[in-house]
C-alpha positions in Angstrom: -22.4 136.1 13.8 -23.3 135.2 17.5 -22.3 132.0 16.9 -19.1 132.7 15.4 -18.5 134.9 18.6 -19.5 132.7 21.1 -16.8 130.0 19.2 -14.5 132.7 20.0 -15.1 133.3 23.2 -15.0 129.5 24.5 -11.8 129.2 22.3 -10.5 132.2 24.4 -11.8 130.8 27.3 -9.8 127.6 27.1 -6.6 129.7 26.0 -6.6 131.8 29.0 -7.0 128.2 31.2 -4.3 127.4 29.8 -2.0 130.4 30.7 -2.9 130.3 34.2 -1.6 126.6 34.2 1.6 127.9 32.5 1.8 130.6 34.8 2.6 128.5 37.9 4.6 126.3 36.0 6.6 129.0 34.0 6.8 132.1 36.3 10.1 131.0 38.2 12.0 130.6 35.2 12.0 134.7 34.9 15.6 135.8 35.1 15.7 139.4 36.3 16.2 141.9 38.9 13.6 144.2 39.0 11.3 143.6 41.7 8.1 145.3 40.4 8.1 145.4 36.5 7.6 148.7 34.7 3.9 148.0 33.1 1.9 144.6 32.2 0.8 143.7 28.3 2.3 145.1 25.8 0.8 148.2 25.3 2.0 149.8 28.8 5.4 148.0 28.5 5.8 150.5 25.5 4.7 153.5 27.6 7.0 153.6 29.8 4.4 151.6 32.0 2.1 154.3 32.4 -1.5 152.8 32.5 -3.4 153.6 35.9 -5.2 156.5 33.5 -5.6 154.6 30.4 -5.9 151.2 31.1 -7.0 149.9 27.6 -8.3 146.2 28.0 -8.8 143.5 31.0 -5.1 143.0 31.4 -4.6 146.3 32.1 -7.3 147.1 34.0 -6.8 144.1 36.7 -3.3 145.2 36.9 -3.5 148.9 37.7 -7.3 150.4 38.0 -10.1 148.0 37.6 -12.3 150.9 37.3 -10.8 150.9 33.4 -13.1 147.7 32.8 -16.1 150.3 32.3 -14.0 151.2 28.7 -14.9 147.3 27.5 -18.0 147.0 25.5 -17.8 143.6 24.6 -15.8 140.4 25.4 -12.0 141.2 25.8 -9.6 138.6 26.1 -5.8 139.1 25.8 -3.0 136.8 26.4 0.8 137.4 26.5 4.2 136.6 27.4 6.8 138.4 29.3 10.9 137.4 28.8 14.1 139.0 30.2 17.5 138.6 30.5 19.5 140.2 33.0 23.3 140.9 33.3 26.0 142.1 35.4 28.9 142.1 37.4 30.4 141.6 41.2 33.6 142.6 42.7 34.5 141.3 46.2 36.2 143.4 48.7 38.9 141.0 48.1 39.3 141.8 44.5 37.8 138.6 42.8 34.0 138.6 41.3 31.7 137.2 38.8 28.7 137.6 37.0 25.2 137.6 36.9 23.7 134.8 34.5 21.8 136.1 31.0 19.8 133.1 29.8 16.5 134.3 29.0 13.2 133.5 31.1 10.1 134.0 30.6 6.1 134.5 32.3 3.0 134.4 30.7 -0.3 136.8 31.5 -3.7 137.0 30.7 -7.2 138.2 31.4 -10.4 138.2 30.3 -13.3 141.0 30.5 -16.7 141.1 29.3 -19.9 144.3 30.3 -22.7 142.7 32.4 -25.7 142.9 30.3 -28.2 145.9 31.0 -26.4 146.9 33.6 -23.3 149.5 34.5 -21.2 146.3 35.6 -18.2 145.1 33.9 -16.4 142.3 35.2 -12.9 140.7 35.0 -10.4 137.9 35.8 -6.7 137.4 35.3 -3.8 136.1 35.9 -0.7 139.4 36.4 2.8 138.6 37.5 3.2 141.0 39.9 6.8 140.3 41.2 9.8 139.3 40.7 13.1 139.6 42.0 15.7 136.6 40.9 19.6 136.6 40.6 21.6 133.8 39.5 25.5 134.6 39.9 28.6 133.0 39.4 31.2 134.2 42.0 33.9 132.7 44.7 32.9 132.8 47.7 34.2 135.6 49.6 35.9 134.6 53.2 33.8 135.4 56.0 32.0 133.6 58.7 33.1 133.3 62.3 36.6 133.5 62.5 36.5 135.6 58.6 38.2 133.1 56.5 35.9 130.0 55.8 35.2 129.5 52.2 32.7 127.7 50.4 34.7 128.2 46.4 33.1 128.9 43.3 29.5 129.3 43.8 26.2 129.6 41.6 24.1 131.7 43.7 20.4 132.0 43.5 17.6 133.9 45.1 14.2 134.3 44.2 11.2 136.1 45.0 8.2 135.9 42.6 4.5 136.8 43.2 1.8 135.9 40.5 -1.5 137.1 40.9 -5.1 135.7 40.3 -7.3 138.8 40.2 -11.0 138.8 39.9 -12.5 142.7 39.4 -15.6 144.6 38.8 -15.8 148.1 37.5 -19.6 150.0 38.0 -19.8 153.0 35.5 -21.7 156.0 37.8 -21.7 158.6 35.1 -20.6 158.8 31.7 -17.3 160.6 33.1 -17.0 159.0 36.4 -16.3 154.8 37.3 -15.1 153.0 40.2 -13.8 149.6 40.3 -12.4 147.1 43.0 -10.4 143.5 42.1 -9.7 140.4 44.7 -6.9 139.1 44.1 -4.8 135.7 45.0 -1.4 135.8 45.5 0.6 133.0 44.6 4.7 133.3 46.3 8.0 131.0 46.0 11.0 132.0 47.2 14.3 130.2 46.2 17.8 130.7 48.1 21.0 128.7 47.4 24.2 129.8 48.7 26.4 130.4 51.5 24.3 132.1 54.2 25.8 134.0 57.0 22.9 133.9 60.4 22.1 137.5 60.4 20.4 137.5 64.3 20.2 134.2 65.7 22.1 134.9 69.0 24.2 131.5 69.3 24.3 131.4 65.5 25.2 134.9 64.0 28.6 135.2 62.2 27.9 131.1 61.2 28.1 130.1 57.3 26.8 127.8 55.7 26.0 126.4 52.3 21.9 126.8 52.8 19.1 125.7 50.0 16.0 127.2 50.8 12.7 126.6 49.2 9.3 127.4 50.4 5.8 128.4 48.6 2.6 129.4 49.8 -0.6 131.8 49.0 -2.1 135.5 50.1 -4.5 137.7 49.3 -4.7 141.5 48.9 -7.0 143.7 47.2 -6.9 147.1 45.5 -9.5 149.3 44.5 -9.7 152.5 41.9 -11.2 155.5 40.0 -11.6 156.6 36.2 -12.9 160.3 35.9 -13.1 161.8 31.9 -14.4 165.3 32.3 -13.5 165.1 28.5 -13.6 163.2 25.6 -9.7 163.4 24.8 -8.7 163.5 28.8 -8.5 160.7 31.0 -7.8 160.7 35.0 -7.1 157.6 36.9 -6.0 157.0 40.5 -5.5 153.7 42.1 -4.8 152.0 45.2 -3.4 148.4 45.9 -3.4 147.3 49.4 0.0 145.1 50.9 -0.1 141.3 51.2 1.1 138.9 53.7 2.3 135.3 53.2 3.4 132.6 55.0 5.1 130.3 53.1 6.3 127.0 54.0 9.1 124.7 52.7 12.2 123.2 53.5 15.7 124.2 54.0 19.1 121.7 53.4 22.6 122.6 54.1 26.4 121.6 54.8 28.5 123.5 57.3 31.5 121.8 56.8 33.8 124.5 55.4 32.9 126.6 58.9 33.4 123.6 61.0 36.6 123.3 59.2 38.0 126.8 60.5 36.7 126.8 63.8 39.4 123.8 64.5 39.8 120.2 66.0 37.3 121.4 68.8 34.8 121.2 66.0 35.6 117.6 64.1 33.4 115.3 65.8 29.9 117.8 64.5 27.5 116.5 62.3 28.1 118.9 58.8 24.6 118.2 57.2 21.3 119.5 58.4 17.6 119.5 57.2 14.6 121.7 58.7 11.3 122.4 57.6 11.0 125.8 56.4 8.7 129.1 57.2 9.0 132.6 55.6 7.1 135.6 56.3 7.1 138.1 53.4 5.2 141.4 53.2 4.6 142.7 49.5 3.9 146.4 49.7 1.0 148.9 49.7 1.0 151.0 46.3 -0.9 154.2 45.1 -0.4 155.3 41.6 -2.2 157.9 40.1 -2.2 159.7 36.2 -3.0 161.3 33.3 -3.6 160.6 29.8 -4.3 163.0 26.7 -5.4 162.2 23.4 -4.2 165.6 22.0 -4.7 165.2 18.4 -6.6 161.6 16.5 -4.4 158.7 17.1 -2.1 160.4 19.7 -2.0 159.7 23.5 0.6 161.1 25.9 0.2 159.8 29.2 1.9 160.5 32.9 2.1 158.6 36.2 3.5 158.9 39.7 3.2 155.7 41.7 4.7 155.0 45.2 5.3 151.8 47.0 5.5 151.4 50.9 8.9 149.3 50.7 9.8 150.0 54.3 6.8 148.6 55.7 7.1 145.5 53.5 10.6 144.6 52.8 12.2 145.6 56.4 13.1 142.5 57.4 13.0 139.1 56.2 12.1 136.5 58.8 13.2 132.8 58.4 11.8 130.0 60.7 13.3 126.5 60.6 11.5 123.8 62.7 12.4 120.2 63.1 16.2 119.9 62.8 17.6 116.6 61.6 21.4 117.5 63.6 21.3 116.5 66.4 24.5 118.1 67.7 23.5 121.5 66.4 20.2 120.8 68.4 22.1 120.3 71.3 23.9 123.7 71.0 20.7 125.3 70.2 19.0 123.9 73.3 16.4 122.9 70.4 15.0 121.7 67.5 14.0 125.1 65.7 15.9 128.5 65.3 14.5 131.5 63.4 16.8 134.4 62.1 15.5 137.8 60.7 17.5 138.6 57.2 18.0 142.7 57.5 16.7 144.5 54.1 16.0 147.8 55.3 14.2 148.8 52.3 13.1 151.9 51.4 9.8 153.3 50.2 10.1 154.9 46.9 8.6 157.1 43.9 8.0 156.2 40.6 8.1 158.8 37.7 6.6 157.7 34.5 6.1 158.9 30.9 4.6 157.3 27.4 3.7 158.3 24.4 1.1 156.0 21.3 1.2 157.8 18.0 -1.3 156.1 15.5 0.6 156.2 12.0 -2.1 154.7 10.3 -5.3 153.1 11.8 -3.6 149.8 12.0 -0.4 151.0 12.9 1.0 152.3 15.7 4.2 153.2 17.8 5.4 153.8 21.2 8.0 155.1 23.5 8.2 155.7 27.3 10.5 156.4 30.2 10.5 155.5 33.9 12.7 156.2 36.8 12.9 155.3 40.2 15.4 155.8 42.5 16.0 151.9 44.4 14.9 151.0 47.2 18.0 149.1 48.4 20.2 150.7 50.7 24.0 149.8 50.6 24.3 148.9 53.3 22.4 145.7 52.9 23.3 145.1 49.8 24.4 142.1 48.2 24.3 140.6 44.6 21.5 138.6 45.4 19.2 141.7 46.6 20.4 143.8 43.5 17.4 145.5 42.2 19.4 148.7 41.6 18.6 149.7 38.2 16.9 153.2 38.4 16.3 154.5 34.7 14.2 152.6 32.3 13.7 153.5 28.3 10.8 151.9 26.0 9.5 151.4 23.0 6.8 149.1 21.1 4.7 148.9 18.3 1.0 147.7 17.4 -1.3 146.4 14.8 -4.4 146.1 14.6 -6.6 143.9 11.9 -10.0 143.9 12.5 -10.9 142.1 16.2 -7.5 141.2 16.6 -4.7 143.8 18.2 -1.2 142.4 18.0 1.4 144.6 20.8 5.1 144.1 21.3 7.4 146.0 23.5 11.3 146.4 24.1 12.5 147.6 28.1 16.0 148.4 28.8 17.0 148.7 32.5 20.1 150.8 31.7 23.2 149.4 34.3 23.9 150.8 36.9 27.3 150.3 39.7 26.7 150.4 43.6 29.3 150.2 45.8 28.8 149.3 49.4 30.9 150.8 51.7 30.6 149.2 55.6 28.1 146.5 55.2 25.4 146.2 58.1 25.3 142.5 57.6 26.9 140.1 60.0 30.1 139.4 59.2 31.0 142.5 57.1 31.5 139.9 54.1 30.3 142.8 51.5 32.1 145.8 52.9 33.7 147.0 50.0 32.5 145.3 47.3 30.6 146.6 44.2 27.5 145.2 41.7 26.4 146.0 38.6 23.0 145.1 37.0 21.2 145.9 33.7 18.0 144.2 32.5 16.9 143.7 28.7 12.8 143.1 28.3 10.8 141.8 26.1 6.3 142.0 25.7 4.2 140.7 23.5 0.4 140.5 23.8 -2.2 139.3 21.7 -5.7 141.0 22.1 -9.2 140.3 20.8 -11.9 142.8 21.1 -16.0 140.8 20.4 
């Protein structure tokens, strides 16, 4: 028997290698708006993402409250993947529009926990996506720009923002009711824009458009830190806290300005159109509390609550840009230099979460799911534009387990129900998406395998 588990856990061991190699090479092919996903695994997916009370397993735990490693009492290793596909529509204030691409991506996760022998340690490592916000659209360019007609035509325009987290945790079990637990973890971010980009608050610059592509990737590190309290067998308190993160990323950035040159006149032929810079952004992922209940009212039943709240406006304010070492020489000469940076206004605000989820056990093997989440977004309209759209508010779930043995098998079904914004007078430069209107909705999809040894 201890041979057959320690084959298991070296054959777990290599499969959870694996999925952190997939995970950097994967994770930007997730197509979806929602910045900060409702649950991760399965099993919270299903609930409405409530989990910071009941977080069953290592996946969990690293995600929300790694004082839920205490729960473990042998090797736990689970490993899962994580698709959407998001859809929607854009009207310009001009009347023409587009939509919002619905191919299916897809992110892997993982973790692996196992109890420190003869002691009350349990400890943890994983691999969480953590964020994401992408949008791939398929619109004409509206006129803007300096002078408010230069065009750039049909357009596919893409921005990305993903976070994937390395975690390492310990819990330490006090009493049998009480348990605290910290994590580490590693924050790996890319961040993708292609399209044409109006200069938000360079002073020579701002009204300018240009056909940008920006890529730039680079690593943080945060921490977060929680506590498990039972003061029953059949009720569960949690409460968790996850500090923010700052990276510096670094990349390049490639464009053509030729369509603005165009419509600034003759004055203008003779400028260079192409430019390349090396590439530095600064982005602030936010501070987050969650706290919640669960109650295992009756054999096989749970029902479980959460309120989490994340510190958006201390994170996602504004977005600065650098660009260094500029290959145009004429636009260097206007600049008076080589560099530039710009500061993309998000305004963001800092929001609640309400979540709900209930597990009914059918039979011991079998059991089913449903939960609801809503938050109100974060985005304000009047910064607002298809690429920022993480608008959906309301959130409905459902999933299903089974169980054979060692093995738990969990899938899970999210849909972000659509939602319309209209933005009246945009705050942007330029004005470009006064008028206009989005709509997003987001289909999810969970599965996790777990093994309990």
């Amino acid at each position: 028997m201890d041979h057959f588990r320690t084959a298991k856990s070296h054959w777990w061991a290599s499969l959870f290698s694996i999925i952190v190699i997939a995970g950097f090479a994967t994770w930007p092919l997730l197509a979806a708006e929602g910045i900060l996903g409702t649950g991760v695994g399965a099993r919270s997916n299903g609930m409405g993402g409530t989990e910071v009370a009941d977080p069953e397993g290592a996946l969990g735990s690293l995600a929300t409250n790694p004082a839920g490693l205490d729960e473990l009492t042998g090797w736990d290793a689970e490993a899962g993947l994580l698709g959407a596909s998001a859809y929607g529509n854009f009207t310009s204030k001009t009347g023409g529009g587009g939509k919002l691409s619905s191919e299916i991506g897809f992110a892997p996760e993982g973790a692996i926990g196992v109890p420190v022998k003869a002691t009350p340690f349990t400890i943890g490592v994983g691999v969480v996506p953590q964020v994401g916000l992408q949008a791939h659209w398929n619109y004409p360019d509206p006129p803007g720009g300096l002078g408010g007609t230069t065009r750039y035509g049909l357009q596919r325009d893409n921005s990305e923002i993903e976070v994937i987290r390395v975690a390492l945790g310990m819990s330490l079990q006090i009493t049998r009711q009480l348990s605290i637990g910290g994590a580490l973890g590693l924050n790996y971010n890319e961040n993708l824009l292609q399209t044409p980009y109006i200069f938000q608050s360079q002073p020579i610059l701002r009204g300018f458009k240009t056909i940008l592509n920006l890529s730039t990737s680079g690593w943080g590190a945060n921490g977060s830190a929680g506590v498990m309290y039972r003061p029953t067998d059949s009720v569960a308190m949690g409460l968790s806290y996850q500090g923010s993160t700052t990276i510096t990323t670094h990349g390049e950035a490639t464009g053509n300005a030729d369509a603005q040159l165009n419509a600034l006149g003759p004055a203008f032929a003779g400028v260079g159109r192409d430019f390349h810079y090396d590439a530095q952004v600064h982005i602030t992922l936010p501070q987050i509390v969650s706290g919640g209940v669960a109650w295992r009212f009756k054999p096989g039943w749970v029902a479980s609550g959460e309120l989490d709240w994340a510190g958006w406006s201390g994170a996602f304010d504004t977005l600065p840009v650098k660009l260094t070492h500029g290959s145009n020489a004429q636009i260097n000469s206007l600049l008076g230099a080589d560099q530039l940076q710009d500061n993309i206004p998000l305004g963001w605000k800092d929001r609640f979460t309400y979540r709900a989820g209930f597990e009914d056990a059918i039979t011991p093997s079998i059991l089913l799911r449903c939960g609801y989440s809503y938050s109100k977004s974060p985005v304000p309209s009047e910064t607002l534009t298809p690429l920022t759209a993480a608008i959906p508010e309301n959130t409905v779930t459902i999933g299903a387990g089974y169980i054979w043995r060692w093995l738990e098998l969990d899938a899970a079904y999210q849909w972000d129900i659509p939602v319309t914004r209209h933005v009246g007078t945009s705050e942007l430069a330029d004005g470009e998406y006064s008028g206009s209107s989005v709509q997003v909705g987001i289909q999810w999809v969970s599965l996790t395998a777990r093994v309990k040894f």
